[in-house]
Every structure is written in structure tokens, then in C-alpha cells.
C-alpha positions in Angstrom: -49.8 -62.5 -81.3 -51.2 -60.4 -84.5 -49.5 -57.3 -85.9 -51.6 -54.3 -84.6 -53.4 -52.5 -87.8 -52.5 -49.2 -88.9 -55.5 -47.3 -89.9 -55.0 -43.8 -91.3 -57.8 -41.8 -92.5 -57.8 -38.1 -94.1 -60.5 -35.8 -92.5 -61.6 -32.0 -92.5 -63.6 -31.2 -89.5 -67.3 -30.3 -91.6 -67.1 -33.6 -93.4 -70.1 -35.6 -92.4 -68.7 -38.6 -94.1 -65.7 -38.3 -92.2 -67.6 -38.6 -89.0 -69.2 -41.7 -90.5 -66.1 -43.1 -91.3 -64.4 -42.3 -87.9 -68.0 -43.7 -85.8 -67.9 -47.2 -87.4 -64.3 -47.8 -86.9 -64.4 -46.3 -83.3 -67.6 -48.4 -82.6 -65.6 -51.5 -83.8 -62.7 -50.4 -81.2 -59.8 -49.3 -83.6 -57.8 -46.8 -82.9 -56.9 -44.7 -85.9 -54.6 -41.9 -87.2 -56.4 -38.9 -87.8 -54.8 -36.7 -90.4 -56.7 -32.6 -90.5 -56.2 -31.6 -94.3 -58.3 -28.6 -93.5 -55.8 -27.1 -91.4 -52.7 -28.8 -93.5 -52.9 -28.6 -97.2 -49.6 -30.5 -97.6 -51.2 -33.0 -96.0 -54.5 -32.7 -98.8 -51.6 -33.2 -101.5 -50.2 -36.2 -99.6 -53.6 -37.5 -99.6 -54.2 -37.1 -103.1 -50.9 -38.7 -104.3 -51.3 -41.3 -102.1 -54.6 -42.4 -102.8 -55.6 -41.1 -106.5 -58.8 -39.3 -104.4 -59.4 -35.5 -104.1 -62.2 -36.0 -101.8 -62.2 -37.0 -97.8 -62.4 -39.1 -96.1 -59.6 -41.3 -97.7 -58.8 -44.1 -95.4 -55.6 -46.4 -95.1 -55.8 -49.8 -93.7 -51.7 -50.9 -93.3 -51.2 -48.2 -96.0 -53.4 -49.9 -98.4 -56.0 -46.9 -99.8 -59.7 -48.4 -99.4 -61.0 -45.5 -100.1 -63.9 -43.5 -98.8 -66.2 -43.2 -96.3 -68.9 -45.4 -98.5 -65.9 -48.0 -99.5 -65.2 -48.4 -95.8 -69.3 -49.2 -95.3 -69.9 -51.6 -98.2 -66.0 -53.6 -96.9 -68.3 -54.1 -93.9 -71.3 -54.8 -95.4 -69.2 -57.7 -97.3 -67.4 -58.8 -94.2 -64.2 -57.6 -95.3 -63.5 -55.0 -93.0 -63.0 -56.7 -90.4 -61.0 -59.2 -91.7 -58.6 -56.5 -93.1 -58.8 -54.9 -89.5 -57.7 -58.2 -87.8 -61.2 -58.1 -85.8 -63.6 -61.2 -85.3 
């Protein structure tokens, strides 16, 4: 049986690349952590320490940073994604 993934990913709520993010992970059935920096700015300088970016979305795959909303595309694109996600 395979470790379930932990996906994290940093969002405010008028980020359209945030909603991108969050459709193509919940259109390949992961469940994910969503984490409001809008409405918790610790949480923005969490984000920011932990992943070197200043901008959401800033996604975590088993704590790994992957990036953004445009890294989490093109890891797709290249057939990593779901590799990292433990999908297909």
C-alpha cells in the first residue's frame, strides 16, 4: 500500500492562478491542504520562508516546494506530476 501524498498549496481567495492550481489537482482526485494567506499573514511569511516565493499559489508536494500555479502545469505537461502525486 503507498504512502498517501501530502499536498499543501498557499492561496488568497482572488487568485485566479490559485483556482487553476486547485482545478487540476482536484480534477486528478487529490485532496489538498488549503492554506488562506489573505486572511493569515503569518501564514504569507510561512509561505515565503518556506518556499523562497512571495507570490501564490505556492504548492507543496510531501513538503517539497514545486512552485507555482504554472510549475504545477508544465510538471504535468512533462508527466511528472503525477508521478510525484503517486497517480497513474
Amino acid at each position: 500500500m503507498s504512502t498517501p501524498v501530502k499536498v499543501e498549496i498557499y492561496t488568497s481567495p482572488t487568485c485566479g492562478y490559485c483556482h487553476r492550481a486547485k482545478r487540476l489537482l482536484t480534477n486528478k482526485g487529490i485532496e489538498f491542504e488549503e492554506i488562506n494567506v489573505m486572511m493569515k499573514p503569518e501564514k504569507r511569511r510561512e509561505m515565503e520562508k518556506r518556499s523562497g516565493g512571495y507570490t501564490v499559489p505556492q504548492i507543496f508536494i510531501n513538503g517539497k516546494p514545486v512552485g507555482g500555479s504554472d510549475d504545477l502545469i508544465e510538471l504535468d505537461l512533462d508527466g511528472e506530476l503525477d508521478t510525484m502525486l503517486g497517480i497513474g
